[in-house]
N, C-alpha and C positions, 0 to 999 in steps of 0.2 A: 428691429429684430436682429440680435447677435447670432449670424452663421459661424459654429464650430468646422463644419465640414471643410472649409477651407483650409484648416491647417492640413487635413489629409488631403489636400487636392495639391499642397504645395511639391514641386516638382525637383525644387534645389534648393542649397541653403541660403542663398541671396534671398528665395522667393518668401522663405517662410520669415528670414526675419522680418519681411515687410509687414506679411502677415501679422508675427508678436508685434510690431510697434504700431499697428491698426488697432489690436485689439488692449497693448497691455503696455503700451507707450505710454508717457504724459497725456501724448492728448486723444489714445486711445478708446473705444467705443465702453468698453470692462470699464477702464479708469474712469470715465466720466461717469457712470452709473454710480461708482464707488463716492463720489464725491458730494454725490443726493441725498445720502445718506442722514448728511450734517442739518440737511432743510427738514424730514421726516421728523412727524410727533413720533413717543418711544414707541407707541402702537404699532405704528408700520414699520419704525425700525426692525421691531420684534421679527416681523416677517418676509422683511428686502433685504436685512443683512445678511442671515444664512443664505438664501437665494443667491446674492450678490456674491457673496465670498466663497459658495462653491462652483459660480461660474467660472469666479480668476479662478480658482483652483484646477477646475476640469480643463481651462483653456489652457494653463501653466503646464498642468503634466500632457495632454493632450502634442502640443509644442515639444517637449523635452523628449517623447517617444518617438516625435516624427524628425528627429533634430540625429536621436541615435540610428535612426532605419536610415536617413540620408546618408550617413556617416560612415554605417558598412557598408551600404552600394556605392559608395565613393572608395572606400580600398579595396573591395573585391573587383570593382571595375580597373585601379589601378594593377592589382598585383596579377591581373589578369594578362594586360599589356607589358607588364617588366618583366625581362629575362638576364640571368644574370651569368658572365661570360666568365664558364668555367676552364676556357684555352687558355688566361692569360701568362703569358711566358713566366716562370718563375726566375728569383735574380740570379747572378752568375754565379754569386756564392751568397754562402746562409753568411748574415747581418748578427745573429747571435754570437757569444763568445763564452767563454766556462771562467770562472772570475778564480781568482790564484793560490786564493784558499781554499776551493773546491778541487783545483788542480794541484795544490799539493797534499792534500788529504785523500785523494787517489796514491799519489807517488807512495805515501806514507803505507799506506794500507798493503800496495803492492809489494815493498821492500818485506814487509814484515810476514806478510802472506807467505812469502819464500822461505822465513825461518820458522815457521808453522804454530804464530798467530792469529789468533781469533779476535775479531773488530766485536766490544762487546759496548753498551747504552746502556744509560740513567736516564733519568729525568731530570732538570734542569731545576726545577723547584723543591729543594729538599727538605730534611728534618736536620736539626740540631746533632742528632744522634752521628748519623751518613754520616753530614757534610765536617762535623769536629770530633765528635765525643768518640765515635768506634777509631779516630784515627791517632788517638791519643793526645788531641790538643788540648793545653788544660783551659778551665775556665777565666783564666787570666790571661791569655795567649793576644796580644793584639789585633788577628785577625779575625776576633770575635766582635771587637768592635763595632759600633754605628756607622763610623768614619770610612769606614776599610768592607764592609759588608752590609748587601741590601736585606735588609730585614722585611717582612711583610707582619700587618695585627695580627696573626693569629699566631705567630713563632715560625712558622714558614719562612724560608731565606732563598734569594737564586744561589748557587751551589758558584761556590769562589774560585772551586778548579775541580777536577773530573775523578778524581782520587774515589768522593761515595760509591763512583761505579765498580772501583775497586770491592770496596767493602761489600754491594751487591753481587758482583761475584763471588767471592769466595764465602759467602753466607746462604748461596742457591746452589751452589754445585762441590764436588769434593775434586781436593785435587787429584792428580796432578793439574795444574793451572797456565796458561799462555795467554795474554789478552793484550789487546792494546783499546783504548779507551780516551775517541777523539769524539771533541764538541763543543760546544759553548760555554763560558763562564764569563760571572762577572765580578765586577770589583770597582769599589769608588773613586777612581783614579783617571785620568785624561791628561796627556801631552802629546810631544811626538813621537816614545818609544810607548803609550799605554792606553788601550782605551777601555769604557766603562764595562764594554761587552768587547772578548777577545775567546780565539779560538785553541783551545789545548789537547796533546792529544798525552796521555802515561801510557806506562807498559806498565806489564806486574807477571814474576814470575814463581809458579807457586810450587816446591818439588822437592826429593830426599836429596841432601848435601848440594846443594846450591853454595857457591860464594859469590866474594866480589869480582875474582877471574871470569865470573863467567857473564856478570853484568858489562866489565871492562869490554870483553869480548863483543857481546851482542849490541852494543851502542859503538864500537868500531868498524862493526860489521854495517850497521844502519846508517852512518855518518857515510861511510865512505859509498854507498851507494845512490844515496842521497844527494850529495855532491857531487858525484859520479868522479872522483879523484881517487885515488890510488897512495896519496901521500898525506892523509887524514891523520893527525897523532894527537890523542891524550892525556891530558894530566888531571889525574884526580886528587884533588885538595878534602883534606876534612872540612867538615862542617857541620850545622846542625840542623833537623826535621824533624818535628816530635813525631813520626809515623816511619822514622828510619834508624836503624841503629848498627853500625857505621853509618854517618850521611856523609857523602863526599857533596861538592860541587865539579863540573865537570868543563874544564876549559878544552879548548881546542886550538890546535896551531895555525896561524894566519900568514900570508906573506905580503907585502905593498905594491899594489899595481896600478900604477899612475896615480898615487895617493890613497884609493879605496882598500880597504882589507879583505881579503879574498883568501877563504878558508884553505886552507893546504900547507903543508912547509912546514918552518918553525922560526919566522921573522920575530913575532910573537906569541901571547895566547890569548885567548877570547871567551870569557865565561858563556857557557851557553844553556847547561842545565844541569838542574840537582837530581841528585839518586842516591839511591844506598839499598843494605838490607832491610827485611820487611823488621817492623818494632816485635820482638815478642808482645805486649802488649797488644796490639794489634790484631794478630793471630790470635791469642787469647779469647779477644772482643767477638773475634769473627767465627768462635769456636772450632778452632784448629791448636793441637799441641803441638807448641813451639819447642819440643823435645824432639818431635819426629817430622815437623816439614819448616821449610825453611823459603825464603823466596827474595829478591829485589824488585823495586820499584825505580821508578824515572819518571820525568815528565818534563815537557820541553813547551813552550810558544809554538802553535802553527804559524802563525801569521809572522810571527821573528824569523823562523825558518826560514819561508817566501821572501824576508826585506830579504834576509843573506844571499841566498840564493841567487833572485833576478835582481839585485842592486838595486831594491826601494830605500828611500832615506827616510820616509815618515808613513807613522802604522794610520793615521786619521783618514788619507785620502779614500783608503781598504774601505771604508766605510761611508763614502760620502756620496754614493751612485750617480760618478759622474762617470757618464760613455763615453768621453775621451779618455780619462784615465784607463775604463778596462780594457779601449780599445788597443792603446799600448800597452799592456800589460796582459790582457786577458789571451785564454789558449783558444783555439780553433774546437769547435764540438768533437771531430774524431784523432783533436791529441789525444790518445788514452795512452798513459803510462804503463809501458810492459819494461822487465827487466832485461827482455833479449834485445828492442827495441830501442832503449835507451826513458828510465820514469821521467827525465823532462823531456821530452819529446815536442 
């Protein structure tokens, strides 16, 4: 006679499994029933096998309930006796650190917050329209390429630089206009000055009689706070941007210290970023008349910023999350960039 009640009498899990391999082992009491089965005319089969096979069954689940009940009196009994020591000294300083391109897109935000600046967001996954067509690039333009821009099936693209949030501005709100416009882009490209994802931040200035005095102005104004130098100088060269019309490119004066180029003086110049007036076209696209508001545009590299700045020599490590790297390079959580303060701080 097979006694079930032993599996509820078993008291731990060592005991029950002796229990299952008495009853549901090879050469348990179940199993050897099971194996009669094969001697049995069909007749009897007909009526030992459901018998038999809702024994294992009843002893199977019977075992696997008494298997879960051991289970929770085993961690309620455990978590009963742990206690967990909420004194322990914390370290002498926090282990975290703010990585460079976070810290200079604080600085960035700060400087510009002072010439009265609005931090304005896209979305990083754009349309065709955004990210080329409102900004007057034609359909032949090479950055419309495979090569040169990530394409998704449906016509969707990651957005190749920060400019559509231009376009979303000045498509949701009327000017007059002040924004600056930092965040992610990408582009098909990797070396030591480029990588596939890099961080960019534009300006866009949108207002009655705007020129280029007053863009020269505002990126002298931002250069030299940024660097926190005093002796920051200018040269704007022509050049071309189908979303600017003048486009200059904008160098900056460098001097040589112990070899490295270090922004300041006039040793040489150092191209650092494009700008110009906004395209009538543009305005156009963006339904504003280019007869009565007028505005410039910029946009620079974060993360070239940061090489200039703290003397990085290659943009790849920025992204390789190694904690030695940030740890030299990375700011302290309560650096926060103020302008009375000093924005690298």
């Amino acid at each position: 006679m097979i006694d079930l009640d032993q599996i509820s009498e078993a008291r731990d899990l060592d005991a029950l499994e002796a229990v299952r391999v008495e009853l549901l082992g090879k050469s348990g009491s179940i199993s050897a029933l099971l194996k009669t089965l094969g001697q049995m005319s069909p007749e009897q089969r007909q009526v030992e096998g459901p018998r038999i096979n809702g024994l294992r069954q009843a002893a199977a689940n019977a075992i696997a309930a008494r298997k879960a009940a051991l289970e929770a009196e085993a961690l309620d009994a455990r978590l009963a006796i742990e206690r967990l020591d909420m004194s322990l000294p914390a370290p002498e300083r926090p282990h975290g650190s703010i990585h460079p391109v976070s810290q200079v897109m604080d600085e960035l935000a700060e400087i510009f917050a002072d010439m009265g600046f609005a931090v304005a967001e896209g979305p990083e996954i754009e349309d065709d329209w955004h990210n080329f067509t409102a900004l007057n690039i034609p359909e032949t333009h090479p950055a419309r390429a495979m090569h040169d821009t990530f394409y998704f099936p449906d016509g969707k693209l990651l957005r190749t630089h920060t400019s559509p949030v231009q376009v979303r501005t000045m498509t949701s709100q009327p000017p007059p206009i002040r924004i600056i416009a930092p965040g992610r882009v990408y582009r098909s490209d990797s070396d030591a000055t480029h990588t596939p994802m890099f961080h960019q931040i534009e300006g866009l200035v949108i207002d009655k009689g705007i020129h280029l005095g007053h863009l020269k102005w505002t990126l002298e104004t931002f250069l030299k706070a940024f660097f926190e130098r005093h002796d920051i100088v200018l040269r704007l060269r022509p050049s071309y941007f189908p979303f600017t019309e003048p486009s200059v490119e904008v160098d900056v004066g460098y001097t040589l210290d112990k070899g490295r180029r270090v922004l300041g003086g006039q040793d040489g110049w150092m191209e650092l970023l494009g700008s110009g007036m906004v395209h009538p076209r543009v305005l156009t696209a963006c339904g504003l008349d280019p007869e009565e508001w007028q505005g410039f545009a910029f946009g620079v590299g974060v993360d070239r910023l940061a090489m200039l700045k703290y003397g990085m020599d290659d943009l790849r490590p920025f992204f390789d999350g190694d904690l030695r790297w940030l740890g030299h390079y990375g700011f302290g959580a309560l650096d926060v960039p103020t302008l009375s303060g000093g924005v690298g701080a």
